[in-house]
N, C-alpha and C positions, 0 to 999 in steps of 0.2 A: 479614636481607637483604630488601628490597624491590623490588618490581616498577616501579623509576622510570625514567618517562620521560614527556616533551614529548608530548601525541597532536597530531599534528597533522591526521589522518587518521582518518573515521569509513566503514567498512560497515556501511549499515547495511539492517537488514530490514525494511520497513515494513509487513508481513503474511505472511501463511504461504499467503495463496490464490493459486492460478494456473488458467490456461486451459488448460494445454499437460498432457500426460504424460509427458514427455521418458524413455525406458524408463533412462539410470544416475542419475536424480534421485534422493534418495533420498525425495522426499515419497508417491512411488507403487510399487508392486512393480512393479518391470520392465515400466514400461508399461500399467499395467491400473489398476485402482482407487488411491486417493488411500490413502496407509497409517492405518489403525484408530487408530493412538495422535498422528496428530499432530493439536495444537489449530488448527484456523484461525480466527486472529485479526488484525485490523489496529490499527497506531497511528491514530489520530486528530489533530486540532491541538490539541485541549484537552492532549494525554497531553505535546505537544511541546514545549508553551508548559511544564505544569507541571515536565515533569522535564529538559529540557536548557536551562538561564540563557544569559541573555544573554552574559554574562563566558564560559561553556566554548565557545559557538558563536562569537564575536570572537576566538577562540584557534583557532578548527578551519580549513583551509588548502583541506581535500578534503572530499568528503562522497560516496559511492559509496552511489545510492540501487540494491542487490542486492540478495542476501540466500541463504541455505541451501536454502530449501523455497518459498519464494513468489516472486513477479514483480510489482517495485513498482507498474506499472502498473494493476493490478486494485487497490489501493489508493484511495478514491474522493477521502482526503485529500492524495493527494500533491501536487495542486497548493496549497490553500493551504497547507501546510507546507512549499515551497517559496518560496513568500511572503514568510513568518512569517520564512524564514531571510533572505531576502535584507533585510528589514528590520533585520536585525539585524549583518549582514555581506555587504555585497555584492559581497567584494571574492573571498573564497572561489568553489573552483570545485566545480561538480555535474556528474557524472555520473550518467547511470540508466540501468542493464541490462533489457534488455525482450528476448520473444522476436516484439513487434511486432503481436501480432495481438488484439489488440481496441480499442475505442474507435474515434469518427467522424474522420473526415477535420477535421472544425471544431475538436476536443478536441487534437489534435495542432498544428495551427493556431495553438490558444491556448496551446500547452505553447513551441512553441519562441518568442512574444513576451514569456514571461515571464523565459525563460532568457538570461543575459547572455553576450558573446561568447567569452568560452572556457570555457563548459558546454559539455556533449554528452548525445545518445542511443548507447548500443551496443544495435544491433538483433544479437541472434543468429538467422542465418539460417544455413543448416547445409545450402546447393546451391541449386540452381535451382527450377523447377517440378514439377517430375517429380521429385524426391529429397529436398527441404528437409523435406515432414511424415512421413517415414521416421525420421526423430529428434526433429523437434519437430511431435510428434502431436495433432491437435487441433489447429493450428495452419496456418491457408490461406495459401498463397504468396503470390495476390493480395491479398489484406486486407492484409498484409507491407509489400508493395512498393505499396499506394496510401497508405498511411499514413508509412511512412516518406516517399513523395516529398510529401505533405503536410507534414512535417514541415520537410525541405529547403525544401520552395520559400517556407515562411514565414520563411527564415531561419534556421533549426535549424543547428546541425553535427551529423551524426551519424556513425557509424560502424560498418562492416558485420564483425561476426565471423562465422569459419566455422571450425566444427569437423569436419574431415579424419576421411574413414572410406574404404573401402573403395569403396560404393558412390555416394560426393561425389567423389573424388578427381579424377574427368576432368574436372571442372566448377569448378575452382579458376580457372584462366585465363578461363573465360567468365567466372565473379563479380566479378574483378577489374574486367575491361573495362564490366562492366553494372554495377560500386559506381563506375565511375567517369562512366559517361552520368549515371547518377542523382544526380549530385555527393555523394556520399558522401565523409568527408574523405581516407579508407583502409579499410584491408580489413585483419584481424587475422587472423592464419591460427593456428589451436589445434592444437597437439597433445596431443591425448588421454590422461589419463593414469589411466583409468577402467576397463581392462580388467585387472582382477582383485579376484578376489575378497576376501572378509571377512577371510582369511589369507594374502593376498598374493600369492594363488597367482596366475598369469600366465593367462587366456582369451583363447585365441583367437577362441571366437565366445562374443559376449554376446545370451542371450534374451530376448526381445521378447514379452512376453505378451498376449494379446485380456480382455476383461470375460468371457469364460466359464471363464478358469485355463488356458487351452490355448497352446503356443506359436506366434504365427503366422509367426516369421521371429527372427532372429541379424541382428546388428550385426557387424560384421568388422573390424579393423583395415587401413588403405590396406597397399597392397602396394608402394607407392611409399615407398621410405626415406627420401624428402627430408622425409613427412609422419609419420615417426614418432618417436617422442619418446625419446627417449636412453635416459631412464631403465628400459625396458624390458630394456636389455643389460649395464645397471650392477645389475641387481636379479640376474641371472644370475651377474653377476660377482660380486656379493657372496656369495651362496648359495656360491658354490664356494670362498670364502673362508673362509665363518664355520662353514660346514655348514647352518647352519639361520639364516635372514633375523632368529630373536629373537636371538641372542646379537648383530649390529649392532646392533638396535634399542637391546637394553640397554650398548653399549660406545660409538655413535657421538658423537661432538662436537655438541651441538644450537646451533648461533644462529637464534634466533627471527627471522626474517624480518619480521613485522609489527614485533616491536621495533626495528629496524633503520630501518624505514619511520617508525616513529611512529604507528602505526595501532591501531585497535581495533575489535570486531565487537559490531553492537549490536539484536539481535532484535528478531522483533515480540511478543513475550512481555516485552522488557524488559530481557533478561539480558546482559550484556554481558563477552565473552570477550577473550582477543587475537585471535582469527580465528576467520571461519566455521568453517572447515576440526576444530575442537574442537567449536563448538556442532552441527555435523554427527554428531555421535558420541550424540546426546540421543534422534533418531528416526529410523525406518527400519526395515525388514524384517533388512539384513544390518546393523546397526549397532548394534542392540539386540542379535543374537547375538555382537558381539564382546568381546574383553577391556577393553578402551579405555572400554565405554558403562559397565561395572562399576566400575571403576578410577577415573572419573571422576566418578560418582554417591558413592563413598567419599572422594573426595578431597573434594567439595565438602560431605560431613558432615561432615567432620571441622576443616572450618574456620565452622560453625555453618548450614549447610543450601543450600540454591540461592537462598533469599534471599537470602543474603550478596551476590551479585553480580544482584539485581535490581533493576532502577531505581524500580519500583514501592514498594520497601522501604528500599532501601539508596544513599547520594547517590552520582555519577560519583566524585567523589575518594576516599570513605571504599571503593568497591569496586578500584579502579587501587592505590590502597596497602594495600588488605585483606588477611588472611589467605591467599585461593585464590591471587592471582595470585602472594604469596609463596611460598608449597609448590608453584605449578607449578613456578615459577622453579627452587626447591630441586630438585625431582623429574629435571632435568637433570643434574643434576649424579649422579645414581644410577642406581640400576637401578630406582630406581620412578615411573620415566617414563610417562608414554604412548605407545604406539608411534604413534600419530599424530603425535608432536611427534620423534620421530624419522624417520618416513617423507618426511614433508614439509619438515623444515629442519635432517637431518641433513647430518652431512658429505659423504658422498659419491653422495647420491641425488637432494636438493635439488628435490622436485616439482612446489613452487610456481614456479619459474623456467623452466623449460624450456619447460613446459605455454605458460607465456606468454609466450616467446621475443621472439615478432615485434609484440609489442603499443607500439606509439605510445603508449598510455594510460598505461601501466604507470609506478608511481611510483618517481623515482631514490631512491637512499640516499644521504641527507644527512650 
């Protein structure tokens, strides 16, 4: 059995650096310093020209400049790799997720007259003035919003995410009203699906750490149910189910969601997974303590190393019909699953969808 499918759809990571400390990222310990074990490094145009051909880019539909740990915009190559792509295919659309706060008003400028008319920015802004750098730390409201309206007034489309909490929540309706002065195309409203921990367990308050190891404040979940995300009371509901959230993990139905989509996730290291949401399991504070980072370091020796699925080593096709994405595939079908691959696109919990409910972005299944 083979892991076949059409990609038509690329995430991809263009570097592992960021501006921001965002405290459930997993690039940083809850807000505080950048974690010890990850490498920061960026794609370049050389790295894009060599490893993604002309022939797989005229095939690709979407292209989602994200990523796990970084923020493509700190990238210094994204615009000519942007370029590079549309000379190649211009008929493809881009997307890039930012949390908006660095580079000049000019740089933004130049970003939205190279973008074609149905590309976009998703800026994640996470409240107003007074609450946005409560979650995205590091991160000035103003720089935000003069960049983004830079963005807009050259032309751009972009689009305003907001991640629902506790202390955001009264400030949804102002966002709306103020993404729409600023011609923002729409407002993405997140529901959160970040509050627990490394064994599933459900937090009520999540810690927020300072650069000296001390806590200086908890992240809360809105108290308003219209902003909470389902999946919080189907995790309840299963526990009471199974006894214990493993025995779902190893009995649920998995379909792959990016399979579905046609997608793939494709690092700034190289590596290329079916979805972030697995290459997340590689670094981290709580990610390196779980079963999933072990589990998955075995799986992938056991199909001849993590080169096997790096571009650096290994061609796009020879890794999409390789070994790993064979034995994930297999690995459903058992109990030597990942419980990531069951949390996220099991039967009855489905993370990835809810989380992004209200998203206009969001790709239909073909």
């Amino acid at each position: 059995m083979t892991f076949e499918y059409k990609v038509d759809n690329i995430e991809w990571e263009i570097t592992t650096a960021c501006n921001a400390a965002c405290p459930m990222c997993p690039r940083n310990y809850y807000g505080s310093d950048t974690w010890k074990n990850l490498p920061i490094v960026q794609i370049d145009l050389d790295w894009a020209m060599k490893h993604l051909s002309k022939d797989f880019i005229q095939s690709i539909k979407k292209i989602d400049f994200c990523g796990t740990y970084g923020d493509p915009i700190m990238n210094n190559y994204l615009v000519p790799i942007i370029q590079y792509i549309k000379t190649l295919n211009n008929n493809l659309e881009i997307i890039i997720k930012t949390n908006g706060g660095i580079r000049s008003a000019d740089w933004w400028e130049a970003l939205a007259k190279i973008l074609g008319p149905k590309d976009s920015v998703v800026f994640g802004i996470d409240g107003l003035e007074d609450t946005n750098h409560i979650y995205r730390r590091n991160v000035p409201f103003d720089k935000v919003i003069a960049n983004a309206k830079a963005f807009i007034n050259a032309g751009g489309r972009a689009y305003w995410s907001y991640i629902v909490f506790k202390h955001n929540q009264h400030e949804v309706n102002a966002a709306i009203e103020k993404s729409k002065d600023l011609g923002f195309q729409d407002i993405i409203i997140k529901k959160t699906w970040r509050f627990l921990d490394k064994n599933h367990e459900f937090q009520e308050k999540y810690p927020v750490y300072g650069p000296d190891g001390s806590i200086e404040y908890h992240l809360e979940l809105p108290t308003n149910n219209h902003y909470l995300n389902e999946n919080y009371q189907k995790i309840h509901f299963i526990k009471n189910k199974f006894q214990k959230i493993s025995q779902y993990f190893k009995s649920t139905t998995i379909t792959c969601h990016h399979k579905l989509i046609k997608k793939i996730f494709i690092s700034a290291e190289g590596l290329v997974f079916p979805c972030g949401w697995l290459h997340d399991r590689l670094y981290g504070f709580e990610a390196e303590q779980h079963g999933d980072h072990f589990r998955l370091h075995q799986m992938l020796e056991s199909c001849g190393g993590i080169r096997s699925i790096n571009l650096n080593y290994t061609e796009i096709d020879n890794i999409l019909h390789g070994d790993f994405f064979r034995v994930l595939q297999e690995s459903w079908e058992n109990s030597n699953r990942l419980d990531r691959c069951s949390m996220l696109c099991g039967e009855e919990i489905n993370g990835i969808g809810i989380q992004n409910e209200w998203n206009p972005l969001r790709t239909p299944i073909n």
